[in-house]
C-alpha positions as CSV (number, residue, x, y, z in Angstrom):
1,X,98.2,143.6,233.3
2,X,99.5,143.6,237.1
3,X,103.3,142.3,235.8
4,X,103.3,144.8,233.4
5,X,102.4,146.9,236.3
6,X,104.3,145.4,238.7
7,X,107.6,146.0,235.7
8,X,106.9,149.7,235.2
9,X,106.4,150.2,239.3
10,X,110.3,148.9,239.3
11,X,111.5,150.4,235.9
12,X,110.4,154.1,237.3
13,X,112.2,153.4,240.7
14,X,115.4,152.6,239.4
15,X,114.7,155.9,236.8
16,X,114.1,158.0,239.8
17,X,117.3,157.0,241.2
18,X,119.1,157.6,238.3
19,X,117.6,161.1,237.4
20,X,118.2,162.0,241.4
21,X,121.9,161.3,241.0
22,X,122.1,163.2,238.1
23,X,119.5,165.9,239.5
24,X,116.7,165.9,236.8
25,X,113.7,166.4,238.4
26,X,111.7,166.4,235.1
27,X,112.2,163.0,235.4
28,X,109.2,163.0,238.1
29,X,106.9,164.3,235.0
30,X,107.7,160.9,233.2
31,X,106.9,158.0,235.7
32,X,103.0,160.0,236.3
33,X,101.9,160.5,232.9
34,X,103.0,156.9,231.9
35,X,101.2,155.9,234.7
36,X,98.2,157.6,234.2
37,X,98.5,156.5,230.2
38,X,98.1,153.4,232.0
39,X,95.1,154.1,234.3
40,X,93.1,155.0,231.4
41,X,93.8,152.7,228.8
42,X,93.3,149.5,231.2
43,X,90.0,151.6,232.1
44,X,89.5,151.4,228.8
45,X,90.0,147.8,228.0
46,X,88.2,146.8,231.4
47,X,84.9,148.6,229.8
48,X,85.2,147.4,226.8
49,X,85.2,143.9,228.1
50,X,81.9,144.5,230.1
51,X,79.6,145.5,227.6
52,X,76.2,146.3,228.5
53,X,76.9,143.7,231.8
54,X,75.4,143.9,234.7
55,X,75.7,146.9,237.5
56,X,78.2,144.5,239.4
57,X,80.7,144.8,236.4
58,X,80.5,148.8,236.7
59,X,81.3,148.4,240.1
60,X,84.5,146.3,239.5
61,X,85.6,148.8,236.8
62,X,85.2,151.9,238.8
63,X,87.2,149.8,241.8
64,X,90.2,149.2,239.6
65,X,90.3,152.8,238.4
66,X,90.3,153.7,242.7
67,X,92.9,150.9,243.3
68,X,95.3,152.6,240.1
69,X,94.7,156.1,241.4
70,X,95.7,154.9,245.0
71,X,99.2,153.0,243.4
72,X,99.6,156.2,241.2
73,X,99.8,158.8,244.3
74,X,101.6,156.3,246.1
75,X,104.0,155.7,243.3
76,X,104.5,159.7,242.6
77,X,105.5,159.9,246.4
78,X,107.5,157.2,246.6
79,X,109.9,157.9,243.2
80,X,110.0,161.9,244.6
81,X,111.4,160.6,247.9
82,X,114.0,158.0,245.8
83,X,114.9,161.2,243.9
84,X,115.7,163.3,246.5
85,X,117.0,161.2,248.3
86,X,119.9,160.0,245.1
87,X,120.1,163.7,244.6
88,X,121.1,164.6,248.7
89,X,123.6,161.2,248.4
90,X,125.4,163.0,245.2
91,X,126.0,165.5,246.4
92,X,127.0,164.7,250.0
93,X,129.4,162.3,247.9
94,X,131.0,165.0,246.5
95,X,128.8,165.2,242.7
């Protein structure tokens, strides 16, 4: 799960770039619901791996859910900040 992760971290970087230089900031709407899509349904795959396991388990789910919500804002932040900052380049270069 953490290279697919890890691919789709990259894949919405490069996309932010992209829709700054051509000044789409829809594009911001795309990179957070894909990545909450992918919050929920590794939530959901997680649980369904534990079962009726022990408390500990519960805690281990509930910690990756934290540690995606944590990548997700910081994600959301970091792909605004590449968009703006492809958008301010175009048009400084003349776009």
């Amino acid at each position: 799960m953490r290279e697919l992760e890890r691919f789709l971290a990259g894949a919405f970087l490069v996309g932010s770039a992209i829709g700054g230089w051509f000044h789409q900031p829809g594009w911001l709407l795309v990179p957070a619901t894909a990545s909450l899509t992918f919050l929920l349904v590794e939530d959901r795959a997680v649980r369904l791996r534990i079962g009726a396991a022990a408390w500990a388990s519960e805690g281990y789910a509930r910690f990756l859910v934290g540690t995606n919500l944590s990548l997700l804002l910081r994600n959301a932040i970091l792909n605004a900040s590449i968009l703006a900052i492809a958008s301010a380049l175009h048009s400084v270069l003349g776009g």
